[in-house]
N, C-alpha and C positions, 0 to 999 in steps of 0.2 A: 341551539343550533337551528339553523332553516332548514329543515325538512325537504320543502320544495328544490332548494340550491340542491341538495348532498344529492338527493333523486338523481336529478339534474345531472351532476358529475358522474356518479356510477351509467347513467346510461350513454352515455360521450363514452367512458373508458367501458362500456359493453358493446359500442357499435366501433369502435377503434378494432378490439379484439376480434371480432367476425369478418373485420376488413384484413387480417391478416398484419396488422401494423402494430401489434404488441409482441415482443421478444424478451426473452432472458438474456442477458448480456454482463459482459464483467467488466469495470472501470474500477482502478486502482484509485481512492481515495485518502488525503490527508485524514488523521485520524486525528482526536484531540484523547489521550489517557486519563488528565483530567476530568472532563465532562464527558469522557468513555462515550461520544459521538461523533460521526464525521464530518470535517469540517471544507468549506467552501474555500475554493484557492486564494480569496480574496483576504479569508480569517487563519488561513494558516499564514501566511506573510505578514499578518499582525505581527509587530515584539517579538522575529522572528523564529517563529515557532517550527521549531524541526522534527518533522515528520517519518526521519529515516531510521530505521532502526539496525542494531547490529545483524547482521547474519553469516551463517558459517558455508561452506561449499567444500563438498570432497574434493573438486577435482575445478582446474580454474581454464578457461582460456582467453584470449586477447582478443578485443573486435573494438571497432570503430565508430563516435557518432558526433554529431557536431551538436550534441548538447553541452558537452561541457570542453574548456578549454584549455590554458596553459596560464591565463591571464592575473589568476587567482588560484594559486595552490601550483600542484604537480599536471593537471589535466587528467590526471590518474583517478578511476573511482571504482567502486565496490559494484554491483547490480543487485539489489531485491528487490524484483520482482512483485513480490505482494504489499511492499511498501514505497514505491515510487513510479508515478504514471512514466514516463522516459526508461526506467528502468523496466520496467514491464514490457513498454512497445519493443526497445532495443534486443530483450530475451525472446520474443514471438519471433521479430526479424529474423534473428540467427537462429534460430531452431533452437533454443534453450530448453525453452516451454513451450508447450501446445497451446495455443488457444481454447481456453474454457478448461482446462486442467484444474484442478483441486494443485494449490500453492500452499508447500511448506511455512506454515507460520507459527514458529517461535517464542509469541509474544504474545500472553491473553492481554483482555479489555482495559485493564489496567497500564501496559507495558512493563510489566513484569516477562520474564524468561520461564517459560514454561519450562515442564519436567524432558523436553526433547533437548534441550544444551545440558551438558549434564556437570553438574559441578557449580551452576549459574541460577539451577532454581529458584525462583520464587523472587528475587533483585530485581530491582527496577535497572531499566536497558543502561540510562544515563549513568546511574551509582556503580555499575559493574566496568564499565568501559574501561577502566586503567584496568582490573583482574584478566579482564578480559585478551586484554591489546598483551598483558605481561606473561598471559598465557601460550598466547600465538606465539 
């Protein structure tokens, strides 16, 4: 490693920080379970690789957005929040979720079903979907 370079860097991202231009912030990210990393929109639309995963809600209501349409499917969809950037912005919008909230997530690094879906532990999201859909 260059010494000089990485210096270098840390002190850019030290005078950023005293400028007040460094934040904590939350962006809903493609996730690969796979290689249990997040992956760039660019590598998640690889060999379409689906990013969303099942989620459950006690209590549901209707709202509106022009992401998705009628053209392909029902226009009808689900919202998680912690697994879909659109779905996330559209939950802030309507007052779903707070901004910067701790989000319900379901589904360790693997995509497996944690022990919070009960009956579904430990399955991977895809292998469950029919128990799942035949449970609902």
């Amino acid at each position: 490693m260059d010494l000089t370079f990485m210096e270098t860097v840390w002190w850019v991202c030290a005078q950023l920080y005293k400028k007040g231009l460094v934040y904590k912030g939350f962006k809903v990210m493609p996730y690969s379970t796979w290689w249990k990393i997040p992956l760039s929109n660019f590598e998640a639309g690889i060999n379409h690789c689906s990013t969303s995963s099942w989620s459950s809600e006690a209590a549901f209501r209707v709202i509106a957005d022009n992401y998705t349409t009628d053209d392909n499917g029902t226009g009808i969809v689900h919202c998680a929040p912690a697994f879909g950037e659109d779905d996330y912005r559209v939950c802030i919008e309507n007052q779903i979720i707070n901004k910067g909230e701790n989000l319900i997530v379901a589904v360790d690094d693997d995509g497996c079903l944690s022990g919070k879906i009960t009956g579904f532990n430990g399955r991977y999201v895809k292998d469950a979907d029919k128990d799942i859909i035949e449970a609902l």
